[in-house]
C-alpha positions as CSV (number, residue, x, y, z in Angstrom):
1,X,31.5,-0.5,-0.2
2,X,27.6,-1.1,-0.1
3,X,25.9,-4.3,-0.7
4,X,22.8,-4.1,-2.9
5,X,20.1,-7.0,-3.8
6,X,18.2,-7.3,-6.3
7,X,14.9,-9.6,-7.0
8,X,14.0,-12.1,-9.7
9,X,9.9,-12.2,-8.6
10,X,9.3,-15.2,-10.8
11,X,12.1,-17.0,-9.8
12,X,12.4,-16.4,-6.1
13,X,16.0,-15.4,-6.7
14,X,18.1,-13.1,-4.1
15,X,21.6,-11.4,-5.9
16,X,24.2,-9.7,-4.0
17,X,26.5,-7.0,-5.3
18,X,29.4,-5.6,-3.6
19,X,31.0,-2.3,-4.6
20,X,31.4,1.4,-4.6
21,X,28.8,2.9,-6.8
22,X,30.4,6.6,-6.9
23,X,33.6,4.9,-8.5
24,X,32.7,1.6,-10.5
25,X,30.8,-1.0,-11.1
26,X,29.1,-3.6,-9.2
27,X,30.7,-6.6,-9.0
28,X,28.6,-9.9,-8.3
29,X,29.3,-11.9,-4.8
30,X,26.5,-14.5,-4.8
31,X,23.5,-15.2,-6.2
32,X,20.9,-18.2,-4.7
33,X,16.5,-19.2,-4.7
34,X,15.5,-17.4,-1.6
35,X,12.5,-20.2,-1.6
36,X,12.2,-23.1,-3.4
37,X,8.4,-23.0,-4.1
38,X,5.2,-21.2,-3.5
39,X,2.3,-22.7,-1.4
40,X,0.0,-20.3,-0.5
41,X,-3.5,-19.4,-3.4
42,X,-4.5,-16.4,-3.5
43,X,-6.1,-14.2,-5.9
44,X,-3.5,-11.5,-5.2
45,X,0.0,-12.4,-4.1
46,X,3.2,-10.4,-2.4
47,X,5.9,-12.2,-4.4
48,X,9.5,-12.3,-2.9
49,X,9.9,-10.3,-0.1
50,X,13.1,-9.5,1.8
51,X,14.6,-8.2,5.0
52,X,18.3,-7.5,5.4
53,X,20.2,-7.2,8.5
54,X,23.6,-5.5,7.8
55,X,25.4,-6.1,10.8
56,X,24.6,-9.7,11.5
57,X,24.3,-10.8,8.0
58,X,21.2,-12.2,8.4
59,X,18.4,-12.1,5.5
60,X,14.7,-13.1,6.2
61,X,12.8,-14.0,3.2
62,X,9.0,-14.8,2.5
63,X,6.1,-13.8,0.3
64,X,3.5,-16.4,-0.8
65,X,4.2,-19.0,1.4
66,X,4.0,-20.1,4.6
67,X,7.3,-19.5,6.2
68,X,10.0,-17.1,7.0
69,X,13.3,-18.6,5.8
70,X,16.7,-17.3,7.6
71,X,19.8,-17.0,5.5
72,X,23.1,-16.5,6.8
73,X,24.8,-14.8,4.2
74,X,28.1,-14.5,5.3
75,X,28.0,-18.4,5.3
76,X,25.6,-19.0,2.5
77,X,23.6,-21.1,4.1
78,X,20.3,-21.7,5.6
79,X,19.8,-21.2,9.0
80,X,15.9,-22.3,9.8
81,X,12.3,-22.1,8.7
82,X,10.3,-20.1,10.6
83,X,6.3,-21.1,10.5
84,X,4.1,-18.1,10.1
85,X,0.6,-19.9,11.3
86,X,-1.0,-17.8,8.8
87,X,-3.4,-18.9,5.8
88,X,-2.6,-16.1,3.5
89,X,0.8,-14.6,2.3
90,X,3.7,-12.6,4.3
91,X,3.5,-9.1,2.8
92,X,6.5,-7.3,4.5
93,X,8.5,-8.0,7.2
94,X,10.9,-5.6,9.3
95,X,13.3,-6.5,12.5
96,X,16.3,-4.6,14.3
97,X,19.2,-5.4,16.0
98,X,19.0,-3.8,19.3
99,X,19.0,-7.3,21.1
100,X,15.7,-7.4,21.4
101,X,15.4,-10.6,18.5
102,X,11.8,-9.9,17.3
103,X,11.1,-10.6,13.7
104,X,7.1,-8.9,12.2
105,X,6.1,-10.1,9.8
106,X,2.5,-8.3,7.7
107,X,0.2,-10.5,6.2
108,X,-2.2,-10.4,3.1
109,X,-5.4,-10.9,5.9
110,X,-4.4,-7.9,7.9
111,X,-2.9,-9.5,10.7
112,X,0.7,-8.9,12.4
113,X,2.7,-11.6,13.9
114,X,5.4,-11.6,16.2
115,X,8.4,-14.1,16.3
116,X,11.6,-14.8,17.7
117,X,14.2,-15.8,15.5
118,X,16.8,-17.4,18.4
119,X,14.9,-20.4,18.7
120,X,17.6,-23.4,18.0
121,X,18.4,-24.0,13.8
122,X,17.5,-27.1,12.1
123,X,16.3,-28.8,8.5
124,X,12.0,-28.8,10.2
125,X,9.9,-25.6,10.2
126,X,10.2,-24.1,14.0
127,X,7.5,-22.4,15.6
128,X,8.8,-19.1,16.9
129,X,5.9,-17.4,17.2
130,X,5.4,-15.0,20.7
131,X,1.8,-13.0,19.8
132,X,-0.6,-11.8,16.7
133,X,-1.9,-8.5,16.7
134,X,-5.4,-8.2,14.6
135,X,-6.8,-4.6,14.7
136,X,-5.9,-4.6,10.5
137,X,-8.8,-5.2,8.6
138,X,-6.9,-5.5,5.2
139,X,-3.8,-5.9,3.8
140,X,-0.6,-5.0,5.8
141,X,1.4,-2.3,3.0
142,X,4.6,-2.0,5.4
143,X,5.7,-2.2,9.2
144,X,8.6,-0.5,10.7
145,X,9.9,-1.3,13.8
146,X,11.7,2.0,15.4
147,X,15.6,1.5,16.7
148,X,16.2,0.9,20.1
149,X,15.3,-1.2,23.1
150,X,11.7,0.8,23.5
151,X,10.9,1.2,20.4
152,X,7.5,1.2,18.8
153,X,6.0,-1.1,16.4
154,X,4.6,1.0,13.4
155,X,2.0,-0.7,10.8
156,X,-0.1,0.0,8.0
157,X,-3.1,-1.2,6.2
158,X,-4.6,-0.9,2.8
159,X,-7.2,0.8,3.9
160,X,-5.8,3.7,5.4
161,X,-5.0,3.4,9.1
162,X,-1.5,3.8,10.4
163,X,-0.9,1.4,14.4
164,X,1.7,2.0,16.8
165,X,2.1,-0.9,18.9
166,X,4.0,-1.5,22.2
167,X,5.4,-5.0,21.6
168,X,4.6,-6.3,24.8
169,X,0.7,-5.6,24.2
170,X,-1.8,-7.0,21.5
171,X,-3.3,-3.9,21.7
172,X,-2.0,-1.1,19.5
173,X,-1.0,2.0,21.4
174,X,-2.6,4.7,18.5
175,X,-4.3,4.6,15.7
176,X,-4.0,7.4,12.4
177,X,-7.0,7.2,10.3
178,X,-5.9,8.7,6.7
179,X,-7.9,10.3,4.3
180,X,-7.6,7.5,1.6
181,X,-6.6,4.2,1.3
182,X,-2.4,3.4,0.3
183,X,-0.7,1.1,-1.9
184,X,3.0,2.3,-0.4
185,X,4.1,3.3,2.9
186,X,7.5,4.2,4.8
187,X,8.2,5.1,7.8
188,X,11.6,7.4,8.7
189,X,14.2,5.2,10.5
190,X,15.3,8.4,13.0
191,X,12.4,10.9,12.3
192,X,9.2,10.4,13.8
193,X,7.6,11.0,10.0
194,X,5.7,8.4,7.4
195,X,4.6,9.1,3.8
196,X,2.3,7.1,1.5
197,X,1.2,6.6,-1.7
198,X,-2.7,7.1,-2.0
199,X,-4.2,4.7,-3.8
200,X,-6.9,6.3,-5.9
201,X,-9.3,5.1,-9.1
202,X,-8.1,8.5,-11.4
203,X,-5.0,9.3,-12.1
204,X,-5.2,13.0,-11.2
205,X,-6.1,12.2,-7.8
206,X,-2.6,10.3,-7.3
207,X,-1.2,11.6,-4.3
208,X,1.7,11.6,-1.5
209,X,1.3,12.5,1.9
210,X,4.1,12.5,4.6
211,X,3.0,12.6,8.5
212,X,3.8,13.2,11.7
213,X,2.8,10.3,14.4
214,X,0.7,13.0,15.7
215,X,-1.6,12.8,12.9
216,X,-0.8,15.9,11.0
217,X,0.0,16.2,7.4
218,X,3.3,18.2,7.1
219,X,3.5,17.7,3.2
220,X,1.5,16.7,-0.1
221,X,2.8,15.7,-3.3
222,X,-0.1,15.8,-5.6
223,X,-0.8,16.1,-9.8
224,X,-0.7,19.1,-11.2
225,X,-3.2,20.3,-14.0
226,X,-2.2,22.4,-16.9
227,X,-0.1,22.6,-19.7
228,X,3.2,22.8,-17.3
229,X,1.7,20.6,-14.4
230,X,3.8,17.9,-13.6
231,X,2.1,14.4,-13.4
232,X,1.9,11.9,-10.6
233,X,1.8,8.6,-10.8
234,X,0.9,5.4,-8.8
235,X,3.4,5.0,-6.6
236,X,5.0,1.6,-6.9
237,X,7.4,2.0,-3.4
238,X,9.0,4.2,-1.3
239,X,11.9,5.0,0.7
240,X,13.1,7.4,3.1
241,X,16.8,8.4,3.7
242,X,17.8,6.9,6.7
243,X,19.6,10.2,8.5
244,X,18.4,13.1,5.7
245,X,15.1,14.1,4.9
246,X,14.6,12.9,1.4
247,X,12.2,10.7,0.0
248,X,13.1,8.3,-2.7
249,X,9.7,7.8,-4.6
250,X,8.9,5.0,-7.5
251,X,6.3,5.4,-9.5
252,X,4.6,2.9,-12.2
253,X,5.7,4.7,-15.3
254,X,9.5,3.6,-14.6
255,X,10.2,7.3,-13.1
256,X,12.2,7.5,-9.7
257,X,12.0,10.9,-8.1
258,X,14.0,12.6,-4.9
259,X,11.9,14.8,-2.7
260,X,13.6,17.3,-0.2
261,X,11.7,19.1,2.8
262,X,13.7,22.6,1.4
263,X,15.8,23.3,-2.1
264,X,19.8,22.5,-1.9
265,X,21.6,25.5,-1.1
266,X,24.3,26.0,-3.9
């Protein structure tokens, strides 16, 4: 049995489903407004974004406002409010469950904020937060935070630099400039790999890149000219297999595409 959500952007609207997808249908659990309105003006906003922990049940959600909201879903209820301290939107957050209790959350002015999320519940908006990291110059596209008790924090900005960050140290650890700026980025939950979406102003210059944290490209994805050339578009997200090496890859003409590092053997 999986659980899958799915988002209502408008509405601020989280939906659970609960079933086996290889045998039948989903079947709907509960539905409920992740946020009940939306503070923060911008000229460009990140809507409704989410973060689900499967073993504690957890759910963070945020986007253009100006808190983190905890959700127990096993309960259905609200937990706390988390206060970002930030004046533009949350972009993406990330968290894991190796006791460690840190919640990151990106933001829309290139910053990264830390927070605990054990600090006691309540109806006001805590303050959680433990340190902000400001080396990003521009948007935050995605943050990963690697498993275990030691594990890095990875970031990356609009404009083309990839962080690692020790989380006991405002300042980041390395720093990967690409060659062009990204509108999507994912990092491998096991593999020490990342791909993104370039973000470029023609079409045929649409690419995806997957690196090493080393700095070196092992793939690219790229449009093909010709008659038989297969076309590339902006990518809209991105997702890596969490043991395998596929990536899942969205792209704005409603197309979602499976790339493999070698063909299936049959």
């Amino acid at each position: 049995p999986l659980f899958r959500s799915f988002l209502w952007w408008e509405q601020m609207t989280v939906r659970f489903d609960f079933g086996n997808y290889a045998t039948a249908g989903p079947e709907l659990v509960t539905a409920w407004k992740a946020l009940s309105e939306k503070l923060v003006s911008s000229t460009r906003g990140s809507g409704l974004v989410l973060e689900w922990r499967q073993q504690s049940g957890r759910l963070f959600a945020s986007g253009d406002v100006r808190y983190i909201r905890v959700w127990d879903v096993s309960k259905e209820m609200k937990v706390q409010d988390i206060a970002t301290g930030a004046e533009s939107c949350v972009t993406c957050l990330t968290s894991d469950e190796a006791g460690r209790s840190l919640l990151v959350a990106g933001c829309g002015d290139g910053t990264v904020r830390l927070f605990d999320h054990r600090s006691p519940s309540g109806e006001n908006i805590v303050s959680s937060h433990v340190m902000t990291l400001k080396e990003h110059s521009s948007w935050i596209v995605n943050a990963f935070m690697q498993p275990g008790t030691d594990g890095k924090i990875l970031t990356g900005s609009m404009h083309g630099e990839v962080k690692l960050w020790d989380p006991r140290f405002t300042e980041s650890v390395k720093t990967i400039k690409l060659s062009s700026m990204m509108n999507t980025l994912a990092f491998h939950e096991r593999a020490n790999v990342f791909a993104y979406g370039s973000a470029q102003s023609s079409s045929t210059d649409d690419t995806i890149k997957v690196y090493n944290l080393n700095g070196r490209t092992l793939s690219t994805i790229r449009y093909l000219s010709g008659f038989m050339g297969n076309r590339i578009s902006p990518t809209s997200c991105l997702a890596f297999h969490p043991y395998r090496s596929l990536l899942a890859v969205g792209s704005q003409d409603c197309i979602l595409s499976v790339y493999a590092s070698e063909k299936p053997r049959k």
